[in-house]
C-alpha atoms as one frame of an Amber mdcrd trajectory, in Angstrom:
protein
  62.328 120.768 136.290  66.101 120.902 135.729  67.452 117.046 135.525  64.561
 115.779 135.323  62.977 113.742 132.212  59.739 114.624 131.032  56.879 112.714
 130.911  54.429 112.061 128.161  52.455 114.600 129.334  54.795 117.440 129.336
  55.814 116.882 126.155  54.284 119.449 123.353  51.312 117.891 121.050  52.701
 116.295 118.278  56.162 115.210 119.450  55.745 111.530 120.403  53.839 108.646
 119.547  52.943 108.093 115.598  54.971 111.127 114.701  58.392 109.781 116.189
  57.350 105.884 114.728  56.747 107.696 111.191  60.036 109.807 111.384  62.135
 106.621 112.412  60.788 104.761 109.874  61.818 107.785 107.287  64.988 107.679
 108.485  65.274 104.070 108.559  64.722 104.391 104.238  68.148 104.922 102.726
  66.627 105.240  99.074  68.618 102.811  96.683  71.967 101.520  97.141  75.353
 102.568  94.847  77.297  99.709  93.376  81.205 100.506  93.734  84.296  98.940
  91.450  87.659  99.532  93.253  91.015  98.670  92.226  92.778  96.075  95.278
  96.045  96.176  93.933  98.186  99.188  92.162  95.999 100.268  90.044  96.072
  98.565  86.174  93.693  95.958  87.553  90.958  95.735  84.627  88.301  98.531
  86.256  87.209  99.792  82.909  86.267  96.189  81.772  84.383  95.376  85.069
  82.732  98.761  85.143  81.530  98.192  81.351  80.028  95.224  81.851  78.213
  96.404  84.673  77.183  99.195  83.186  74.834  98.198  80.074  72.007  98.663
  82.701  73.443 101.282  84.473  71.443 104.432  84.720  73.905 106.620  86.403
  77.572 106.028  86.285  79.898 108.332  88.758  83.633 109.076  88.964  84.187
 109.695  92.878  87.681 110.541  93.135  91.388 111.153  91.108  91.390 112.934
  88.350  92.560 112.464  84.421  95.890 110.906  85.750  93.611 107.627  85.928
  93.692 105.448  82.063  91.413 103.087  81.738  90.866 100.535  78.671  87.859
  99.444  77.408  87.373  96.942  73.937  83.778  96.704  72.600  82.799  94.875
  69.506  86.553  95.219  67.844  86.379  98.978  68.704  89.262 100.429  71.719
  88.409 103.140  74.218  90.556 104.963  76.380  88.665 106.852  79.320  91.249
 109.063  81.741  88.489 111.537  83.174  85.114 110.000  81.744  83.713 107.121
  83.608  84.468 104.086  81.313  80.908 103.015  81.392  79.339 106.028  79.319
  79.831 103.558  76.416  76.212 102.800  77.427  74.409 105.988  75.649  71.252
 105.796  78.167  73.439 106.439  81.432  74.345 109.735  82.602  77.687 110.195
  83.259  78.726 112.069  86.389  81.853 113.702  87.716  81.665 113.643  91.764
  83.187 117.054  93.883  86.262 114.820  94.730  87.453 114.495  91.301  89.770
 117.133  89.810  88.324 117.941  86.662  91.052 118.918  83.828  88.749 121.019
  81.796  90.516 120.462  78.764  91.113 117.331  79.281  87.535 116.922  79.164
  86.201 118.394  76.387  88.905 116.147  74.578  88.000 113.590  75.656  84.269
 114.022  74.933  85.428 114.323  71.546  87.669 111.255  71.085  84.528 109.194
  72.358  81.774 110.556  70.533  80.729 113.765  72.541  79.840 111.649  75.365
  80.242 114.276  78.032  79.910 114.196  81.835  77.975 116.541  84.201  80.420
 117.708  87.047  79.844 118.719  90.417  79.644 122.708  91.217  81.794 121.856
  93.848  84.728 119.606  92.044  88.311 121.446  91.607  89.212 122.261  88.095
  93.049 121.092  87.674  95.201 123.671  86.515  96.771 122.894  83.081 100.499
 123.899  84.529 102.148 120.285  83.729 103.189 119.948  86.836 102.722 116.846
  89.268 103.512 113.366  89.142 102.274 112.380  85.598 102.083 115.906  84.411
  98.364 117.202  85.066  98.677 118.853  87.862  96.422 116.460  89.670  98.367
 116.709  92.900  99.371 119.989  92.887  95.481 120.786  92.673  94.476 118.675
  95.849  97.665 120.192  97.694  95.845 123.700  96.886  92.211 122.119  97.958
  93.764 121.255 101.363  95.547 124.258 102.010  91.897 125.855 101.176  93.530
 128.420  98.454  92.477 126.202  95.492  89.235 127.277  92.956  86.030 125.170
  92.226  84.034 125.189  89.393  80.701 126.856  90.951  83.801 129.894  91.542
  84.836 129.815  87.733  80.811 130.073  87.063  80.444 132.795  89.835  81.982
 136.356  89.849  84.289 135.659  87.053  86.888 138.535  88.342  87.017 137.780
  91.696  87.839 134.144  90.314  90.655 135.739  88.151  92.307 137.303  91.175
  92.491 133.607  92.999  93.881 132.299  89.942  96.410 134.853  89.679  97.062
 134.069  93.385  97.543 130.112  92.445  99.539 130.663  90.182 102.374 132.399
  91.852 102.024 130.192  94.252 102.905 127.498  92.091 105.711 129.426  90.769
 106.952 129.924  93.956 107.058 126.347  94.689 108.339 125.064  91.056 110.646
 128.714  90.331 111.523 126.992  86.402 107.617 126.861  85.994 106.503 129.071
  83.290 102.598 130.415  82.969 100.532 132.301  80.618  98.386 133.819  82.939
  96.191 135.683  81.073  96.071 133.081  77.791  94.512 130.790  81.004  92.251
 132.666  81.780  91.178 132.848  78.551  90.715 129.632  77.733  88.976 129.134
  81.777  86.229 132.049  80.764  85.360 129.722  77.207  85.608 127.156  79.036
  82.970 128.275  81.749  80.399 128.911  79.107  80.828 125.594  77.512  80.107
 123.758  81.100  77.804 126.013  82.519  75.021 123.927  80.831  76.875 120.593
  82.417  77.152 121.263  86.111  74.850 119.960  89.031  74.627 120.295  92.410
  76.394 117.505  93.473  74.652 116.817  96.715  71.511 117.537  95.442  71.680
 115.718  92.289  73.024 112.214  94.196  70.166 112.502  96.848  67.684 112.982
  93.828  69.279 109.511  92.544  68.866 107.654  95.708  65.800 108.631  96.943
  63.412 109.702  94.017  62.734 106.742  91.107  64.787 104.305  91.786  68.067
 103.743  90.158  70.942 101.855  89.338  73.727 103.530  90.306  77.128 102.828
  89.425  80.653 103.894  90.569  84.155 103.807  89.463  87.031 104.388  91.324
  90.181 105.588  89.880  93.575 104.420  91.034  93.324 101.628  93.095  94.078
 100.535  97.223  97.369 100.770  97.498  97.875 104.091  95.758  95.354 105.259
  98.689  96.490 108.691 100.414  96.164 107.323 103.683  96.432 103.753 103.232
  98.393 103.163  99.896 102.288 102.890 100.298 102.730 106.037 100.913 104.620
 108.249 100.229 104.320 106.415  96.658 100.705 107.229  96.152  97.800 109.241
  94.816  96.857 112.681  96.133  93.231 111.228  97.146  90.909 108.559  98.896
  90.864 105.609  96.448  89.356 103.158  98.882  85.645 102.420  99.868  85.373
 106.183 102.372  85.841 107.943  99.061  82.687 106.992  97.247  80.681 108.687
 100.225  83.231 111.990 100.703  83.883 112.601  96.892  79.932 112.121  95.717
  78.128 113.660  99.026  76.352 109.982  99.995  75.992 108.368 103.237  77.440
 105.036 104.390  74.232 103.486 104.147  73.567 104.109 100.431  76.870 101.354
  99.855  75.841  98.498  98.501  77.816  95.617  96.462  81.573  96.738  96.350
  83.266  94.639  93.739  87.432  94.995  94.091  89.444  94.283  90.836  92.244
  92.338  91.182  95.002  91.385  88.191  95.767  87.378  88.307  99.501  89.060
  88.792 100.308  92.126  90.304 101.951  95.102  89.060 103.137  98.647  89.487
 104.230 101.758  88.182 107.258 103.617  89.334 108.989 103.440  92.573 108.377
 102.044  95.905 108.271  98.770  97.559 107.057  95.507  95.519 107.779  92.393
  97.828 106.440  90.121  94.990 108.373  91.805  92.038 110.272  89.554  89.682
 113.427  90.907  88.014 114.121  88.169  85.916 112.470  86.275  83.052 109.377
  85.563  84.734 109.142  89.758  85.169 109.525  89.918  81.258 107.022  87.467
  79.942 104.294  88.761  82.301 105.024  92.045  80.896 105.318  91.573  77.392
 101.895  89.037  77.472 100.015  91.306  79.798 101.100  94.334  76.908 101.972
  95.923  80.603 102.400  99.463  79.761 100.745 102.330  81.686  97.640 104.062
  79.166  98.372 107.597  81.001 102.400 107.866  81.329 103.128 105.350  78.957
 105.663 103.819  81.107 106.407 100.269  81.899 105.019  98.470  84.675 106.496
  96.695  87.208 105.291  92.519  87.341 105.352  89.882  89.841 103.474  87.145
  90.830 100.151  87.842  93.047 100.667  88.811  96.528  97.526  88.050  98.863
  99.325  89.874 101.683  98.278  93.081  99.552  94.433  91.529  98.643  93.794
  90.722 102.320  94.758  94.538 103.289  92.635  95.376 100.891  89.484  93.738
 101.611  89.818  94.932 105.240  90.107  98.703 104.237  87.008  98.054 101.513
  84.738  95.307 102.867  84.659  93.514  99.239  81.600  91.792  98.689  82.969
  89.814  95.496  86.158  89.825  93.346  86.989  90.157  90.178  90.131  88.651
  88.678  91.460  90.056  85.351  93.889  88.614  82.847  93.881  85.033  83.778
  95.013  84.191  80.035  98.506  85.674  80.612  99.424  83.206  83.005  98.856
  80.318  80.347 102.268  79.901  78.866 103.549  79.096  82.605 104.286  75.910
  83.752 103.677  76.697  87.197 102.455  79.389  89.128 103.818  80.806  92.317
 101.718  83.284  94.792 102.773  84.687  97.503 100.313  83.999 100.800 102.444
  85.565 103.813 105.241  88.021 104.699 107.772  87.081 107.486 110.067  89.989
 109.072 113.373  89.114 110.901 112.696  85.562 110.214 108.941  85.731 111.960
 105.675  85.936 109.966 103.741  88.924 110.473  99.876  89.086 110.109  99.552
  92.623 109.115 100.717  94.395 105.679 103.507  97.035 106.953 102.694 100.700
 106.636 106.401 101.554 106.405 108.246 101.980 103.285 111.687 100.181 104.633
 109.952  97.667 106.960 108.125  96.687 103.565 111.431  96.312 101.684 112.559
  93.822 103.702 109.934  91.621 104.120 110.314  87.890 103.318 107.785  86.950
 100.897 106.254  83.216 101.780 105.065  81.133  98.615 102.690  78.704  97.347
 103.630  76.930  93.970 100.648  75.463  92.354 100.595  73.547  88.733 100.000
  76.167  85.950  97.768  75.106  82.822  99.713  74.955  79.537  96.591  75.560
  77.468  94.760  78.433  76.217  91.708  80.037  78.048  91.152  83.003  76.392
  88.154  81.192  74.207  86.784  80.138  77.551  82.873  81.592  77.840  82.319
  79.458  81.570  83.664  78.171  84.303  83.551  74.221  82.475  85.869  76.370
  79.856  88.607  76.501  81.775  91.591  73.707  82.610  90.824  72.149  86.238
  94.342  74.264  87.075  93.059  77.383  86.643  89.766  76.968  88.494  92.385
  75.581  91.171  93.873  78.636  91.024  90.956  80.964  91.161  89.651  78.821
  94.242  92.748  79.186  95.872  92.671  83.133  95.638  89.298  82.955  96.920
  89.907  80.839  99.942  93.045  82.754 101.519  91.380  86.456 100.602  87.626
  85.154 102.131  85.581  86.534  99.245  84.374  84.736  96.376  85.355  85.400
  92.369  82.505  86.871  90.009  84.349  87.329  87.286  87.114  85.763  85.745
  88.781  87.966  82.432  90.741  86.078  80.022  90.932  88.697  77.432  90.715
  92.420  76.292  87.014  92.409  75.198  83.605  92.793  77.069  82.652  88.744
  75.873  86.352  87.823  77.501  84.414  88.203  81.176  83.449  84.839  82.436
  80.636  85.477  85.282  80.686  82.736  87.818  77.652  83.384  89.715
């Protein structure tokens, strides 16, 4: 009867009772959990070194978002590695390596890299963008320009460069006048790309994986570790970096699940990265930057130099304004804090805890470009440690200032310190708990 609920008895055999218990309980197992590493600052925080450490028991390592505009440093028994597209932990040769749908994969970029480290490869997702090798974009690989064409819903995938390779050359003829359009000095060799795309195909072809697929296998079949890096870092976040000085993607927690295909649930421990200074490339508002000599010796000791563009970075002390943002966006459930050891030569140490606008603190970090300019930055000055920590294996290793420090940071931030790095290489990571 219309509006009206039925009762046990109406209801068709099989429907109720120890059916609906067994399907809740199904539903109720999320299969294993993904562990995350996230940049909470600019990016340049020390991801590669936190992601290699975590992943010598690693089975599956994932890049979720960004693309090869992304440079991460790793230093292993003497030996440097430079990952831009490859997830830094592959340095581990029993992981698989794999390249989520919301990461633009530079197919040449790639197979290079592959190279440089060994042949390590990484499986991609049918359903990731291949950048287009135009040079265009904000650090010249066309990283942007590719998720501009994604959103506009005019861009290619790879399961189309593996499909009906024709109807895939007609698209890319397509995206590339549209490109031209929009940059007119832009010069392309058409056909030499498409070339190069149809080797190309052949040579991944044996790589890809259903993305979707292939991450629900993970989860839910014999259990896993699973491990995942995020380029980039909070505040370069499309929607809640500084924008318009950001990244063309999600770089914050709600990418993991929308650039692999995973649910909410399946997030587990998300460890943010955080530099014991801050820093930045390029333009845009830094209310803790210091243009002076204090700006100089943090970058010439931090060797502050960007490992994609190659330009300088931007330094200033550490602004927990921007870590507290970032722990609400991400939900961190433990910090890491990188390059202690460049703060040794400093007699004191200065970190900024608040922001006040028009002479009034504020408790919020200011989406607006200008409002952010003018903030007023509030410090705390604590005693810096005039003595060398970069031997420093434990916590008992390091002067009572610096584990003042570190206790500090976690106080005003609310999450607790893993990891303290006072060096370049994997033994330089001092695990607290």
């Amino acid at each position: 009867m219309s509006g009206t609920r039925a009762s046990s008895n109406d209801r068709p055999p099989g429907t109720g009772g120890i059916k609906r218990g067994r399907l809740q309980q199904e539903a109720a197992a999320t299969g294993s959990r993904v562990t995350v590493v996230l940049g909470a600052q600019w990016g340049d925080e020390g991801k590669g070194k936190v992601v290699d450490l975590l992943a010598t028991d690693a089975d599956i390592i994932s890049r979720c978002q960004g693309g090869n505009n992304a440079g991460h440093t790793v230093v292993v028994d003497g030996r440097e590695y430079d990952f831009h597209l490859l997830p830094s932990g592959i340095i581990n040769t029993k992981a698989l390596s794999f390249i989520g749908n919301g990461v633009v994969v530079h197919l040449p970029g790639l197979f290079e890299e592959a190279e440089k480290n060994e042949k390590k490869g990484g499986c991609p997702s049918l359903r990731a963008h291949p950048g287009p090798a135009l040079g265009i974009g904000t650090t010249r690989k066309g990283i942007g320009p590719a998720y501009s064409s994604k959103a506009a819903r005019t861009g290619l995938r790879i399961c189309d460069l593996l499909s009906d390779f024709d109807e895939f050359s007609t698209r890319f003829k397509n995206l590339a006048h549209q490109h031209q359009s929009m940059f007119p000095t832009l010069e392309v060799d058409v056909e030499g790309q498409l070339k190069r795309l149809k080797g190309f195909a052949e040579r991944i072809r044996p790589m890809v994986r259903d993305g979707v697929y292939f991450m629900y296998e993970a989860l839910h079949g014999t259990p896993k570790k699973i491990l995942v890096e995020g380029a980039n870092a909070a505040l370069l976040d499309i929607d809640f970096g500084t924008y318009p000085f950001v990244t063309s993607s999600n770089c914050t927690v709600g990418g993991v699940c929308t650039g692999l295909g995973i649910p909410p649930q399946n997030i587990g421990e998300v460890y943010g990265v955080v530099k014991a200074y801050t820093t930045r490339v390029g333009i845009g508002a830094f209310p803790t930057e210091q243009i002076n000599e204090i700006g100089d010796l943090l970058q010439s000791r931090g060797h502050e130099w960007g490992v994609t563009t190659g330009r300088k970075r931007r330094c200033g002390w550490l602004d927990l304004m921007i870590l507290r943002y970032a722990h609400m966006v991400n939900g961190f459930t433990a910090l890491a804090l990188t390059k202690l050891d460049i703060l040794d030569a400093l007699d004191e140490v200065k970190v900024g805890v608040s922001y006040k606008l028009n002479g009034k603190r504020i408790p919020y970090f200011p989406a607006n470009q200008e409002i952010l300019q003018k903030v007023e930055v509030e410090y705390e000055t604590l005693p810096g440690w005039k003595a060398d920590t970069t031997g420093a294996r434990k916590w008992e290793d390091l002067p009572p200032q610096a584990q003042n420090y570190i206790r500090f940071v976690e106080n005003h931030v609310g999450v607790a310190v893993k990891w303290v790095g006072v060096g370049k290489s994997r033994d330089s990571m001092i695990q607290l708990f």
